[in-house]
C-alpha positions in Angstrom: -71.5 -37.2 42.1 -74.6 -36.1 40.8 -76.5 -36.0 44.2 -73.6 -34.0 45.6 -74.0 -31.7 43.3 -77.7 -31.6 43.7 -77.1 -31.1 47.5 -75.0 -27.9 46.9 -77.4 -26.4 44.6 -80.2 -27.2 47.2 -78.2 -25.8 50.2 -77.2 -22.4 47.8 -80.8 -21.8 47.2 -81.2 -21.9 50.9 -78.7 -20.1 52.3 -79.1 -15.8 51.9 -75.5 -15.4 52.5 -74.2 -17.9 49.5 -77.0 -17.3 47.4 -76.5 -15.3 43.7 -78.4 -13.6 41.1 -77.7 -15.9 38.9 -78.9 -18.9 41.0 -82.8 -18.2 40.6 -83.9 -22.1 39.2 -82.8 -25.2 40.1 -85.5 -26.6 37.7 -83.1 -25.9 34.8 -80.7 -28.3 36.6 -83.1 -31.1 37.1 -83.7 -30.6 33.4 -80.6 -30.9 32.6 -80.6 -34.2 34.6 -83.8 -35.8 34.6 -82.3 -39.4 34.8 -80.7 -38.6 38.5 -80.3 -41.3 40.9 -83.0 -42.1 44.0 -81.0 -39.3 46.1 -81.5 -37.0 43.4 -85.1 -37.2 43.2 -85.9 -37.1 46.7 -84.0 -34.1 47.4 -86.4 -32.3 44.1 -89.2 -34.1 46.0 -88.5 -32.2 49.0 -88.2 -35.0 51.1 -84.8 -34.8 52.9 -83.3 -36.6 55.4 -79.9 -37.7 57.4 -76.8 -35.9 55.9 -75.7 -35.5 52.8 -71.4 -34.9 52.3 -69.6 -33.0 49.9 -66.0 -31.8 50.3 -65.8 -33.2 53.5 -68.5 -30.9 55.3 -71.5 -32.8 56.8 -75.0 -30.3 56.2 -78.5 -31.4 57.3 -81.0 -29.9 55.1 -84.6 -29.7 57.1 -87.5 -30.5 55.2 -89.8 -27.6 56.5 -86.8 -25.3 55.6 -86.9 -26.1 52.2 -90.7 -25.9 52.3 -90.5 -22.2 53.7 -88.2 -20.7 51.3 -90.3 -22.3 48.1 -93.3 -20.9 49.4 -91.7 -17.6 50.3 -90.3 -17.5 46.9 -93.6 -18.1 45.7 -95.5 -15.6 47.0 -92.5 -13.2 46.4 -92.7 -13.5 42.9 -96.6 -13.5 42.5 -96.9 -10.1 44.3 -94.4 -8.6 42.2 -96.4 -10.1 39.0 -99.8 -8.9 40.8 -99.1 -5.7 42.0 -96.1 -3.7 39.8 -94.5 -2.3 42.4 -91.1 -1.9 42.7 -89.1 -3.8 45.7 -88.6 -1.6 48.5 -84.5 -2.2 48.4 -84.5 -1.4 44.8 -82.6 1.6 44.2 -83.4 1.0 40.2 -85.6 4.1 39.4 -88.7 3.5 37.0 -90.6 6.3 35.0 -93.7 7.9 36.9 -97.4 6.9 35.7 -99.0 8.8 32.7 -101.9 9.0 35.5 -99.4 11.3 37.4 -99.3 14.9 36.2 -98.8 18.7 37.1 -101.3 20.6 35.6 -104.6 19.0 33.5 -103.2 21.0 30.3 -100.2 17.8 30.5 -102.9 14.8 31.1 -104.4 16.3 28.1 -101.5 16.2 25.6 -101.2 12.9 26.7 -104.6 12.3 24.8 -103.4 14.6 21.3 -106.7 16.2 21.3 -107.8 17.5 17.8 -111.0 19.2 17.2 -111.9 17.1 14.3 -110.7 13.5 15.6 -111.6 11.2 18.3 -109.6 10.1 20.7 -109.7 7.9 23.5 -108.8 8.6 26.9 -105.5 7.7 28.4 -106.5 6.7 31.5 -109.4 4.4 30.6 -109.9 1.2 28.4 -111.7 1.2 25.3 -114.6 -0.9 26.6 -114.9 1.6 29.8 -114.8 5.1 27.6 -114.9 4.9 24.0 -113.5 7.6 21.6 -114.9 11.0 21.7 -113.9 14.5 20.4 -112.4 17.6 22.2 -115.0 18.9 24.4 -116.3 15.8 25.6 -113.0 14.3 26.2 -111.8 17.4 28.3 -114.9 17.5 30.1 -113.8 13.7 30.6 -110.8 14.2 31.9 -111.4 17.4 33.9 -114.3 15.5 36.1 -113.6 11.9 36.2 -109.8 11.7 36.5 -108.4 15.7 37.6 -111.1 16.7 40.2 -110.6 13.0 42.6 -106.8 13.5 42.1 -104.5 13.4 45.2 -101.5 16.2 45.1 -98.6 16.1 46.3 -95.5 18.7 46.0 -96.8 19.6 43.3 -98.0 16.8 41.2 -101.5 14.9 41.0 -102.1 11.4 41.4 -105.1 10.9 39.4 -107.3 8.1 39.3 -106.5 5.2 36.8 -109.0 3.0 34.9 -106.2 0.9 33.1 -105.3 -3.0 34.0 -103.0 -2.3 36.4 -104.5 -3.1 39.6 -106.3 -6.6 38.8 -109.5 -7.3 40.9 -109.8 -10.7 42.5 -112.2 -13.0 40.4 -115.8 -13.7 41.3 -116.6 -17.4 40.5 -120.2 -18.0 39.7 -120.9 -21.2 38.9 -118.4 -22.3 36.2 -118.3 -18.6 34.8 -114.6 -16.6 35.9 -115.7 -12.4 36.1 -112.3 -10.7 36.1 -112.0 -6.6 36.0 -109.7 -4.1 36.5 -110.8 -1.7 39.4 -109.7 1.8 39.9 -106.8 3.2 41.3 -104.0 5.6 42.2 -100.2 5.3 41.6 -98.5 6.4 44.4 -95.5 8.8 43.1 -93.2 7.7 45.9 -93.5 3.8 45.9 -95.4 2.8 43.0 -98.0 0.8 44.6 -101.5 0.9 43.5 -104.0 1.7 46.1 -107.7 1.7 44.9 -109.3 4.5 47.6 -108.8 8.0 47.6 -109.2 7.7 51.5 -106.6 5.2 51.4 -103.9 7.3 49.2 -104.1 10.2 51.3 -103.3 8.2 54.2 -100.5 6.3 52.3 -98.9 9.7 51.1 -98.9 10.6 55.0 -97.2 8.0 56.2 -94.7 8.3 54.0 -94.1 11.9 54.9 -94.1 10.8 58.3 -91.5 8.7 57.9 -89.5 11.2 55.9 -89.9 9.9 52.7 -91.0 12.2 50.5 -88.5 11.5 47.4 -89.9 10.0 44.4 -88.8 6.7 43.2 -89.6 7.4 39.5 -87.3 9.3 37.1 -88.6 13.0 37.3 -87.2 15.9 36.7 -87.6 18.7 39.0 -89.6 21.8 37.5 -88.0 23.9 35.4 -88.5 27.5 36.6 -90.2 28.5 32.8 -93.2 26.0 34.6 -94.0 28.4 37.4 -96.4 30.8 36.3 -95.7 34.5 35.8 -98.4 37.0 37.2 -98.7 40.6 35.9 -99.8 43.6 37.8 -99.1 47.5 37.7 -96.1 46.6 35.3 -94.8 44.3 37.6 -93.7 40.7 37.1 -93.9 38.2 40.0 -93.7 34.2 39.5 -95.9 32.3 41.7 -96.7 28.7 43.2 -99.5 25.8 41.3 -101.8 27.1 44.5 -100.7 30.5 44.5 -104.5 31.6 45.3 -104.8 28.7 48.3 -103.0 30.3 51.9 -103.1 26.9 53.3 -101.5 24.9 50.3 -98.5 27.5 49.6 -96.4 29.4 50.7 -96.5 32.7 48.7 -100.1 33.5 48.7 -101.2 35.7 46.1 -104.5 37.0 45.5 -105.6 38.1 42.9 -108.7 40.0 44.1 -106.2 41.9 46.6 -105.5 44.2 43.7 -107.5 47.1 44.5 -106.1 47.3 48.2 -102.7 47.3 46.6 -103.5 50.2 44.6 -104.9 51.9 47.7 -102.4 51.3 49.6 -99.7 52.6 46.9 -101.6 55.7 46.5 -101.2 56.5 50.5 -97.5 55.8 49.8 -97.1 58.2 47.2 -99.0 60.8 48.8 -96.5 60.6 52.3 -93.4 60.3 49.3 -94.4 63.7 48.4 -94.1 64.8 52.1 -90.7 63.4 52.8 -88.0 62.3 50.9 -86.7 59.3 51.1 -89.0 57.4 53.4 -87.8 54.0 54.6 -91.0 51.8 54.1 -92.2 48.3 55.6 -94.3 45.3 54.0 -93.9 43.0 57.2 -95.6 40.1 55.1 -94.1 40.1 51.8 -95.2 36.6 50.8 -94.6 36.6 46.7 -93.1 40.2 47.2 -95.8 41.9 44.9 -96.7 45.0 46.7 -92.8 46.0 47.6 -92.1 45.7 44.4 -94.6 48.1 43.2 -93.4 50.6 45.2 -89.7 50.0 44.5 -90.9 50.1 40.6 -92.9 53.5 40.7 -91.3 55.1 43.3 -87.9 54.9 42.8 -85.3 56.4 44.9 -87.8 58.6 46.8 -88.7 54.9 48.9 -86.7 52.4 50.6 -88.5 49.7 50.7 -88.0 46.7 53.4 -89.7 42.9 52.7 -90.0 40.8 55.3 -91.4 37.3 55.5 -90.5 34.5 58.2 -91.3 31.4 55.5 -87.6 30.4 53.9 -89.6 29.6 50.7 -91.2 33.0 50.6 -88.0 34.8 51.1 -86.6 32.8 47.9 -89.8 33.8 45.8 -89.1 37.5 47.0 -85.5 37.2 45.6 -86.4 35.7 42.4 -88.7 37.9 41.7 -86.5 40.9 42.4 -84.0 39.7 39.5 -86.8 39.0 37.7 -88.2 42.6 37.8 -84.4 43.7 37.6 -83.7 45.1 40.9 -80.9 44.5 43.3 -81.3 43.0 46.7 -79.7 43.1 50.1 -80.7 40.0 52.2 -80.8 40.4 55.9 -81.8 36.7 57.2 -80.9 37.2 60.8 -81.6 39.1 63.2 -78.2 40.8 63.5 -77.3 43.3 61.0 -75.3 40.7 58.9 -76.3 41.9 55.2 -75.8 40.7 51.9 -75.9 41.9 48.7 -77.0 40.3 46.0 -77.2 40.5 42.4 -74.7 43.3 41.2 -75.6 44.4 38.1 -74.4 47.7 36.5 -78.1 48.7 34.6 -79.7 48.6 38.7 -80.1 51.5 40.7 -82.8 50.4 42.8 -82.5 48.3 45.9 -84.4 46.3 48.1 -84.0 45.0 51.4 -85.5 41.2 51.7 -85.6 40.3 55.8 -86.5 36.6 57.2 -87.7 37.3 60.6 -90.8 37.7 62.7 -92.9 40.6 61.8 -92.9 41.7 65.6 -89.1 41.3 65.8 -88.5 43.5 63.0 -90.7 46.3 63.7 -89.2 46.4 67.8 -85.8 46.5 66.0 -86.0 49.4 63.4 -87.7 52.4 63.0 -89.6 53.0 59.8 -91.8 56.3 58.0 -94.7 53.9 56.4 -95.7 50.1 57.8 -98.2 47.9 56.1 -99.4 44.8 57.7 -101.8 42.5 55.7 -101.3 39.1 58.3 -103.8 36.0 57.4 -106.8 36.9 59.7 -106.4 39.5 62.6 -103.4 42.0 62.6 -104.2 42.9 66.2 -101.3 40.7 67.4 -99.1 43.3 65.7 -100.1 46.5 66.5 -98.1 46.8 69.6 -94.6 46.2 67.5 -96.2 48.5 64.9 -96.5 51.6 66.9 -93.4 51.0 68.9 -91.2 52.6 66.4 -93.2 53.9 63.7 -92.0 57.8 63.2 -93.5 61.0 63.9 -96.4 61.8 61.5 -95.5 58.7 59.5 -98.6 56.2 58.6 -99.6 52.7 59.4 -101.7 50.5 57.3 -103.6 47.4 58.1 -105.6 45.3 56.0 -107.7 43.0 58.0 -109.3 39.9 56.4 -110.9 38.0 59.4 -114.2 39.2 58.0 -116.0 36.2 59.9 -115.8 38.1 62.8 -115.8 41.7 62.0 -119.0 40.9 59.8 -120.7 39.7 63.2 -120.6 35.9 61.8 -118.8 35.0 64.8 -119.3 37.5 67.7 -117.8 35.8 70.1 -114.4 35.9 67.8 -114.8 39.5 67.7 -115.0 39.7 71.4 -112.1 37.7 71.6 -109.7 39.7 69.3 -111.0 43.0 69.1 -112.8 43.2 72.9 -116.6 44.0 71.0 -119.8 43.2 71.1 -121.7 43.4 68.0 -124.2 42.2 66.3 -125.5 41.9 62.9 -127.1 45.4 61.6 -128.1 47.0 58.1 -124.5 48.8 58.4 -122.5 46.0 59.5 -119.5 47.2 56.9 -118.9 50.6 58.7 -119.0 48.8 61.9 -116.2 46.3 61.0 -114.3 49.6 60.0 -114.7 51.2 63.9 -114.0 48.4 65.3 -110.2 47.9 63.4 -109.9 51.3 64.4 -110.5 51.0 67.8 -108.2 48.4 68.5 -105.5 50.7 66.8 -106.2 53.6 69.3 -105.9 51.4 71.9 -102.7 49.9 70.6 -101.2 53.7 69.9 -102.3 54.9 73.3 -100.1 52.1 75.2 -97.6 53.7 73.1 -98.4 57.3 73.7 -99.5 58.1 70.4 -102.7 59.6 69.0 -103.7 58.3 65.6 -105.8 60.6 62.5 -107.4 58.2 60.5 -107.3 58.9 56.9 -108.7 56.2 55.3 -111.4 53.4 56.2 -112.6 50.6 53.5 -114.6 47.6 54.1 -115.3 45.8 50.8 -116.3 42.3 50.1 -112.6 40.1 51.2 -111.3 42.9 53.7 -110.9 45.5 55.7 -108.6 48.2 55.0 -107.5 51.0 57.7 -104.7 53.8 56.7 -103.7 56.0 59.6 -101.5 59.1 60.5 -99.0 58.8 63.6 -99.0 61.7 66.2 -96.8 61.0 69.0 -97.1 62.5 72.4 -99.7 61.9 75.1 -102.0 64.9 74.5 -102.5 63.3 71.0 -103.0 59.4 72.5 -105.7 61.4 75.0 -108.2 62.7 72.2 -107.9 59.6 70.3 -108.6 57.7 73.2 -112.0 60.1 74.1 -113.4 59.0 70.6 -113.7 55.5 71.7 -117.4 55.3 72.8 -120.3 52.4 72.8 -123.2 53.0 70.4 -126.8 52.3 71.3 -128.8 50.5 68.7 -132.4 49.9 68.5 -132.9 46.5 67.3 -136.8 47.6 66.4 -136.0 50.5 64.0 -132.4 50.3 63.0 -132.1 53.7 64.5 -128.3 54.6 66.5 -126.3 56.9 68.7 -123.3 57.3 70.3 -123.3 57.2 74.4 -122.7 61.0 75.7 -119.2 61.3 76.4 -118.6 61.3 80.4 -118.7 58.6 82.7 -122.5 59.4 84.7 -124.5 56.4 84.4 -127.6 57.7 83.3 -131.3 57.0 84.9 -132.8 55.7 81.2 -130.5 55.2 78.6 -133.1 54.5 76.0 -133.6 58.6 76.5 -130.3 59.3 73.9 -132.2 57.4 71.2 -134.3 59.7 68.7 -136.9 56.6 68.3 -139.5 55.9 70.7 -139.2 52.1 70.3 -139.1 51.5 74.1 -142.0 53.0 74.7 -144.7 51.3 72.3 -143.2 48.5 72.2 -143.1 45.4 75.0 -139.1 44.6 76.5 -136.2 45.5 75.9 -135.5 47.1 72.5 -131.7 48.2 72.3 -128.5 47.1 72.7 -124.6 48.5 73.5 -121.9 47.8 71.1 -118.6 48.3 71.4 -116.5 50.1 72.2 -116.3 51.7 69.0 -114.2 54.7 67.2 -116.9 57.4 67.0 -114.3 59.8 64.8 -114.6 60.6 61.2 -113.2 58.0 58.9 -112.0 59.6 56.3 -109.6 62.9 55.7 -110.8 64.9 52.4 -107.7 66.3 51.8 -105.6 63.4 52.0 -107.7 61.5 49.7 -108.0 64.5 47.1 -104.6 63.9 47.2 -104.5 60.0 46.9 -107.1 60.2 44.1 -104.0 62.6 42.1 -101.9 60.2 42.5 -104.3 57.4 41.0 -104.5 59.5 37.8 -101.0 60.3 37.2 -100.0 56.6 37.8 -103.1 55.2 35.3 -104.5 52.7 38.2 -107.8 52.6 36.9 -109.7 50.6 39.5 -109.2 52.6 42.7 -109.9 56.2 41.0 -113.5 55.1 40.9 -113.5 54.3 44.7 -111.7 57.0 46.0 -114.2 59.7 44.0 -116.7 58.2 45.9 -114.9 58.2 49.3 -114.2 61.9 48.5 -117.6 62.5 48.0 -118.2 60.7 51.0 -116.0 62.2 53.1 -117.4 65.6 52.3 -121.0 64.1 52.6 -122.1 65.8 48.8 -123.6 64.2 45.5 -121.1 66.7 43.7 -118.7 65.1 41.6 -116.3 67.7 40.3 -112.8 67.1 40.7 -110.2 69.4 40.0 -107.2 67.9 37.5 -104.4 70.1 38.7 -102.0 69.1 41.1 -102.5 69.6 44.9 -98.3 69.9 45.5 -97.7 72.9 43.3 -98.3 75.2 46.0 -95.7 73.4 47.8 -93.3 72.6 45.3 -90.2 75.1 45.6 -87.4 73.3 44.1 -85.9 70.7 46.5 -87.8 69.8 49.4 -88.3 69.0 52.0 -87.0 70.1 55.7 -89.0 69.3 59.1 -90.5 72.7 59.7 -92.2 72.2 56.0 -93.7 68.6 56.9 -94.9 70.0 59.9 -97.1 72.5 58.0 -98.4 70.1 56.4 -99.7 68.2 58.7 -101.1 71.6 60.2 -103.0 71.6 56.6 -104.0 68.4 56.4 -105.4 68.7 59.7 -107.4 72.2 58.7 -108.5 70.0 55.7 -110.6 67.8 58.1 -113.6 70.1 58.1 -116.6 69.5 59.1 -117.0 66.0 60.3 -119.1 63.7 57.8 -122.3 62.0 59.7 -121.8 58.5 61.1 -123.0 55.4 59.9 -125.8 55.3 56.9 -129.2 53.8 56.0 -130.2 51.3 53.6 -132.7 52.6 51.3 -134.4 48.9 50.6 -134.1 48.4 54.3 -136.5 51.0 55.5 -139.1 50.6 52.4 -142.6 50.7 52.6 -144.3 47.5 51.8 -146.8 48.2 48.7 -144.8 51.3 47.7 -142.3 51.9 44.5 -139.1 53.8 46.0 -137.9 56.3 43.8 -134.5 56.8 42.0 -131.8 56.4 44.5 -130.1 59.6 43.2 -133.3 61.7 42.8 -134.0 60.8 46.8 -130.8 62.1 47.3 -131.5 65.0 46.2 -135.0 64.9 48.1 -133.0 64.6 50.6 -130.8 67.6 50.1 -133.6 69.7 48.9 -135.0 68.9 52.6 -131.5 70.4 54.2 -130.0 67.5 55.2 -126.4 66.5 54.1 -126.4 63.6 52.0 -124.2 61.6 49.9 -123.5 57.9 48.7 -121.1 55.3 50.7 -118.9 52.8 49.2 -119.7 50.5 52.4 -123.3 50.0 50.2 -124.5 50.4 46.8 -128.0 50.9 48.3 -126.5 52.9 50.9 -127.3 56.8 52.0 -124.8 58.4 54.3 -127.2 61.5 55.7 -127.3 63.4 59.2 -131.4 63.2 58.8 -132.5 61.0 61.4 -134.7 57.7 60.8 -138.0 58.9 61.5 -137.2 62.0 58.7 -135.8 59.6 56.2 -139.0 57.6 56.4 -141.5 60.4 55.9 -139.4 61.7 52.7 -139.3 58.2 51.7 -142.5 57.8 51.7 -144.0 60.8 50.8 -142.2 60.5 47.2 -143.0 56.8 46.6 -145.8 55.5 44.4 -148.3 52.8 44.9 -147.3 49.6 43.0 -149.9 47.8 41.0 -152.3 45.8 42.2 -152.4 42.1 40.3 -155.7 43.1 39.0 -154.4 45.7 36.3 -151.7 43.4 34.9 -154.4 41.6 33.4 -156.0 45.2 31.0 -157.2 48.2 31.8 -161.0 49.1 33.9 -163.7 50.8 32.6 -165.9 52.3 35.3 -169.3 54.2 35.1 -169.0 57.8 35.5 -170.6 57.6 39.1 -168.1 55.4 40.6 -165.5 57.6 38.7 -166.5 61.2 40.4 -166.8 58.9 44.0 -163.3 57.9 43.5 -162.0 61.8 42.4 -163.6 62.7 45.6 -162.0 60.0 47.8 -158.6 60.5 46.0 -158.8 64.8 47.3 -159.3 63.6 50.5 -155.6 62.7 51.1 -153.1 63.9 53.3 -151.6 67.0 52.5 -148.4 65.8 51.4 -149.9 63.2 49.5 -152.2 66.2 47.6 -148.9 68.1 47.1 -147.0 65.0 45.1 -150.5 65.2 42.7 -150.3 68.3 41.8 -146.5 68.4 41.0 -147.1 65.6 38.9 -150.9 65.9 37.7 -152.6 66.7 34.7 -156.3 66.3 34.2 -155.3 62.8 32.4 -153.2 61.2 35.0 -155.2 62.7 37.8 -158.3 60.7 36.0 -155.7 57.5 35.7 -154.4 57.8 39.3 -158.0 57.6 40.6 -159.1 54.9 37.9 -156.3 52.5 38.8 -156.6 52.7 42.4 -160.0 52.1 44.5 -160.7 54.6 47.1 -159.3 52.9 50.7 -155.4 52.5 48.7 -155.3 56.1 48.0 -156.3 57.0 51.2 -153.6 55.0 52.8 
């Protein structure tokens, strides 16, 4: 009896079908009977053979099958003691890692950092990093463990010091060296993988095979985690890598908030036109600039926000409620709305769309249309000036600056059709080249454009433009599309001549003589540029109101100086009163009035400002100290050239004077710099060598003898000539 019964617990160990929880050691058995008979013994020697019967059924029990499933059971259990890791069947959820965390605030509470105890870190053994205080344990934790982590949806994997992941022993001699190595926990399966290299490829193949649920107990973020942004009085909740495009969805950049101001400002200016105006942000992302106008504006705007991400869309309705304000939902392409979010305090509603931004603008018609794509917006133009209303506007904000800043010119040929290079004025250039491509783009449409507005600042390009519809209109615009001739000796330019005559000797339009004295070829043709004004005074006297009466402090600033520049003057006196109050007679506003208005604005475009500008530092003399930038400017004017400051360069001078007049005024009010011989004291020289050097020093050119005697007195005339030998002041 007691070998039968040792053959069934042998054949239940053995057989996957029969075989039970319970039923893990047979060893407890042969304990139980350790006086067993020979049959006994050799089945728990695992030496088996013939047949063995119980209950009338004849098994054979193989010897290498019992071999096979000890060893398997064997190695089964030491990986689970080795490695941690939970069994891939297991549904039995475990709690993550402390090494796995959202934001490096949480690895640190894990730590209960005081200022005047030490503490040791989490994620590393005493022996490895001993106790420390705050600054040196966040400084710890920030570069050892956060910056190597891995992410994923959301949470880091950060590298772990602790004895989790046992390294194999290294025998030397009779000596055992054991230690723990680094590692990651991996949040979906909990195994322990020591590379970064290796996690991200582990993480990947789990996403490749769909699974991208966590194992571990964790509880999905609360919406109190995501962070809440604040700009202009508006609320918006964001994403972790709300700054990263290519880690979120809603991208939100911070730095972006003087182009929304800009842009905000040219919306309330065309408010006060026309009332309502149905408005477009094709690429809502986090919703921020919709909701600014929706905010400020109130019912005078209808404002649209599209976005073709799902996630996006969802931010853009949570951040509606959040800021208060209904909104219709339009997901298709169909006019299937929905309204959501009916309560009785909100009077403002916003339109949320989920569609292409091309679809959208070929299926409705809209007053004011802001693209701001990732990259190039030139892909959109087309659907942008399909429907876009009479005398409405269209603004783009282009952030490929790679290309448009002549890094990559063969990218610029590619989206925009240009050749360029890099120049001292490289900024305005970006700016004519975006609006080239939207003349082109409203001419297929048989619409003119009037630009009011050009920016180029460090992160973008920003171009705001006026629709006039009608083929005389897309004519003239498309006249002001020229190539410029550039010297690359001199840094002087020109447009080509309008007409279509090839000329014998192009280098004839340029004011230098380059060609001439020098050896080769000294100029190039880029383009096709916009050759029109970039700015519109009136327009932006206008925006620039509207700045002040909303309190956006950052772009009032810019546009004084783009006023300034647009009227190419160093005067800075701005009038406070309102530019509407001529216009304001109680309710306005029919047709025949917005037409007049855009008679005035036009008549507001005088007299165009000069293209393109020089850089003062640029066109130097070597040996020389420049003078004031605002006291050449008014050298300048004094010499009766128009003159003012551009916002394309701090060092810039926007003037109609060409290059070869710019350098002789330059020059003739710079002084001689010090030589390295005067640093060290002053010279004392014999009275001989002193009346030589007076006499040298009157021998100068007559501008030269002019800027003495503004300045001289019978002191610094004797200084002048003591600190400089005779050749210097000569030259």
């Amino acid at each position: 009896m007691a070998a039968e019964e040792a053959a069934e617990a042998s054949l239940a160990g053995l057989s996957p079908e029969r075989r039970q929880p319970g039923l893990e050691n047979d060893d407890d058995e042969d304990e139980e009977n350790p006086e067993g008979d020979g049959e006994t013994a050799a089945l728990n020697g695992l030496i088996v053979s013939g047949s063995v019967k119980s209950n009338d059924v004849d098994v054979k029990v193989a010897m290498s099958e019992l071999k096979t499933d000890e060893k398997g059971m064997e190695q089964e259990s030491a990986r689970e003691s080795d490695r941690n890791i939970l069994d891939v069947s297991s549904d039995y959820p475990r709690e993550k890692h402390i090494s796995i965390q959202r934001h490096l605030a949480d690895l640190e509470k894990l730590a209960d950092v005081k200022e005047d105890e030490k503490k040791p870190c989490p994620l590393c053994p005493e022996e490895k990093f001993r106790a420390c205080y705050n600054h040196k344990l966040h400084r710890h934790l920030q570069n050892l463990h956060w910056k190597v982590s891995v992410e994923f949806e959301g949470y880091r994997m950060c590298i772990c010091h602790l004895p989790c992941h046992p390294v194999k022993p290294n025998l030397i001699g009779d000596q055992t060296f054991s230690k723990m190595g680094a590692h990651y926990h991996c949040i979906i399966c909990s195994a322990t993988i020591s590379r970064r290299s290796d996690m991200i490829g582990h993480i990947n193949r789990h996403v490749n095979k769909g699974e991208t649920e966590s194992r571990f107990i964790t509880v999905p973020a609360p919406k109190s985690s995501l962070e809440v942004l604040k700009e202009s009085a508006t609320d918006v909740q964001v994403l972790p890598n709300y700054s990263t495009p290519h880690k979120t969805d809603s991208y939100f950049n911070p730095k972006m908030k003087l182009n929304r101001q800009l842009i905000f400002c040219a919306l309330a200016v065309l408010a006060e036109e026309r009332n309502p105006i149905e408005c477009l942000d094709a690429f809502g992302a986090t919703g921020i600039m919709g909701l600014q106008w929706a905010k400020h504006l109130g019912s005078s705007v209808k404002v649209t926000i599209n976005d073709c991400n799902e996630n996006s869309v969802t931010m853009i309705q949570e951040n509606c409620h959040l800021n208060k304000m209904k909104v219709k939902l339009n997901i298709k392409e169909e006019d299937h709305d929905e309204a959501v979010g009916d309560e009785e305090g909100n009077t403002d509603t916003i339109e949320v769309t989920k569609m292409d931004a091309n679809v959208i603008m070929h299926l409705r018609s809209f007053d004011f249309i802001h693209l701001d794509p990732f990259g190039t917006s030139v892909n959109y133009l087309d659907s942008a000036f399909r429907n876009v209303r009479n005398l409405g506007i269209v603004s783009l904000t282009s952030t490929d600056i790679s290309s448009l800043y002549a890094k990559a010119q063969h990218v610029a040929l590619r989206h925009y059709g240009c050749n360029i290079v890099r120049t001292e004025y490289y900024k305005e250039l970006a700016a004519r080249i975006v609006i080239a491509a939207v003349t082109r783009a409203a001419a297929r449409c048989n619409k003119g454009i009037e630009v009011l507005l050009a920016v180029a600042l460090e992160h973008f390009v920003l171009v705001v433009v006026r629709v006039l519809r009608g083929p005389s209109p897309a004519d003239d615009s498309a006249k002001k599309i020229r190539y410029l001739i550039h010297c690359q000796w001199c840094e002087e330019r020109i447009f080509q001549k309008e007409g279509n005559m090839v000329e014998e000797n192009p280098y004839q339009q340029l004011p230098c003589d380059c060609h001439g004295s020098m050896p080769g070829k000294t100029a190039v043709a880029l383009g096709p540029l916009w050759s029109g004004p970039l700015f519109n005074t009136g327009f932006l006297r206008r925006m620039l109101f509207e700045a002040v009466q909303y309190g956006l402090d950052e772009a009032q600033p810019l546009l004084k100086t783009l006023v300034c520049e647009a009227e190419c003057t160093t005067s800075k006196h701005f009038s406070t009163h309102s530019p509407y109050d001529e216009n304001k007679q109680g309710k306005r506003r029919s047709e025949e009035v917005i037409r007049s208005a855009a008679k005035r604005q036009k008549s507001e475009n005088s007299a165009e400002h000069p293209a393109f500008y020089y850089n003062i530092h640029r066109h130097s003399i070597k040996g020389m100290n420049m003078p004031k930038l605002n006291k050449f400017l008014n050298y300048l004017s004094e010499a009766g050239f128009r003159v003012s400051r551009t916002h394309f360069d701090p060092m810039g001078v926007r003037t109609n004077a060409p290059l070869a007049q710019f350098k002789t005024i330059l020059t003739k009010y710079s002084t001689p710099t010090y030589t390295a011989g005067q640093a060290e004291g002053p010279v004392h020289l014999t009275e001989g060598v002193l009346a030589e050097q007076v006499q040298a020093a009157a021998a100068v050119k007559a501008e030269d003898v002019e800027f003495l005697e503004d300045n001289k007195s019978g002191v610094t005339a004797a200084m002048f000539t003591n600190d400089y030998p005779t050749h210097c002041a000569a030259d």
